[in-house]
C-alpha positions as CSV (number, residue, x, y, z in Angstrom):
1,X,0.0,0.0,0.0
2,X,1.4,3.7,-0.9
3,X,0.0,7.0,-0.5
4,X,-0.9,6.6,-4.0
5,X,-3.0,3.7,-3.5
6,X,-4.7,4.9,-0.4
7,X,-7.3,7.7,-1.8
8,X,-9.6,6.7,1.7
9,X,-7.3,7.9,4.0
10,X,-7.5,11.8,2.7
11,X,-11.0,11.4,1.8
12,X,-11.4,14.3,3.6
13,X,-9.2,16.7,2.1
14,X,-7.5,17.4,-1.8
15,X,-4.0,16.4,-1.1
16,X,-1.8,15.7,-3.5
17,X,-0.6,11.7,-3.5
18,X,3.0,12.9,-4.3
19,X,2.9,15.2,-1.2
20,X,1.9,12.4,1.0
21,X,4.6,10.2,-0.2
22,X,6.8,12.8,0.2
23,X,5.7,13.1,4.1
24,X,5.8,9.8,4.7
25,X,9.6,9.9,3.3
26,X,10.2,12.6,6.0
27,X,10.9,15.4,3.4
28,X,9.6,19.0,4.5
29,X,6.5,19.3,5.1
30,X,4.4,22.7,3.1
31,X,2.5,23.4,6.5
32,X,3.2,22.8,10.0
33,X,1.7,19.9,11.6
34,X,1.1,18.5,8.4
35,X,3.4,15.4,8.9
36,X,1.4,14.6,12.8
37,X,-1.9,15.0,10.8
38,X,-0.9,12.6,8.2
39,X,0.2,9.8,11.2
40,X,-2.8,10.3,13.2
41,X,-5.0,9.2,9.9
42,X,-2.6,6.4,9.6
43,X,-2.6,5.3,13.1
44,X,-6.6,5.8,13.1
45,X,-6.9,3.8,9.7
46,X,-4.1,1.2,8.8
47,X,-3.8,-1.9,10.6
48,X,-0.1,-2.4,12.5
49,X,0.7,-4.4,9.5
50,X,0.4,-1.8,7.3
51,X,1.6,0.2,9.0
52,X,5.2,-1.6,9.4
53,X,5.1,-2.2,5.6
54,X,4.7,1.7,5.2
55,X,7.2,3.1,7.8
56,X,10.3,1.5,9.4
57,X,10.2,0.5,13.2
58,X,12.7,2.8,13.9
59,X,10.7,5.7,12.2
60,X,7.5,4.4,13.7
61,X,8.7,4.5,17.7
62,X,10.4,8.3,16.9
63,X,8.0,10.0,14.8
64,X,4.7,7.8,14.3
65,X,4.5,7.2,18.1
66,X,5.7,10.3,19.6
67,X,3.6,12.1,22.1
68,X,2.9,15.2,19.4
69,X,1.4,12.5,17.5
70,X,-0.5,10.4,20.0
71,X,-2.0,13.3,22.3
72,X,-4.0,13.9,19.1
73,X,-5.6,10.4,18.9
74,X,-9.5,9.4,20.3
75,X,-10.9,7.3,21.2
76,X,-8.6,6.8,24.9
77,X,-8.4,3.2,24.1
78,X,-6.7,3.6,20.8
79,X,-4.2,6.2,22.4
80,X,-3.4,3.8,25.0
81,X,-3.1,0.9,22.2
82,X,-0.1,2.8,20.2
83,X,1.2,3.9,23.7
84,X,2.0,-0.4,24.5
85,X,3.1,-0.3,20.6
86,X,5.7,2.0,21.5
87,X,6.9,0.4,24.3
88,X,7.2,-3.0,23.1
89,X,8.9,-1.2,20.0
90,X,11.3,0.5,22.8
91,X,12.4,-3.0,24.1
């Protein structure tokens, strides 16, 4: 699965695929924030799986699964899902 592929997860807004790649290969970012927006839509609508495939475990403890990232995610339950993610990723 690539950015490319994955026209559901930006349903919400125009952004363009090649951006989102680009995110995802941690180039700048146009906007602020734009990079913790495009993790908490991953983290609230890829499967773990997919989300390895997508983004190194490395890349996913540091940036995916940092606390900017995860103080933006609801439900509680799903925050405290990535939070065990992250530690069993820090082991």
């Amino acid at each position: 699965m690539s950015p490319k592929n994955s026209p559901l997860l930006t349903w919400d807004k125009h952004i363009d695929p090649a951006y989102l790649a680009q995110l995802l290969e941690g180039k700048a970012e146009r906007h602020p924030g734009d990079k913790n927006e495009l993790y908490r839509k991953l983290l609230t609508g890829c499967d773990w799986y997919t989300l390895l495939r997508l983004i190194p475990a490395d890349r996913l403890k540091t940036e995916v699964l940092s606390e900017e990232v995860l103080s933006g995610l609801f439900p509680k339950a799903l925050k405290l899902r990535y939070l065990y993610a992250k530690e069993i990723l820090s082991r």
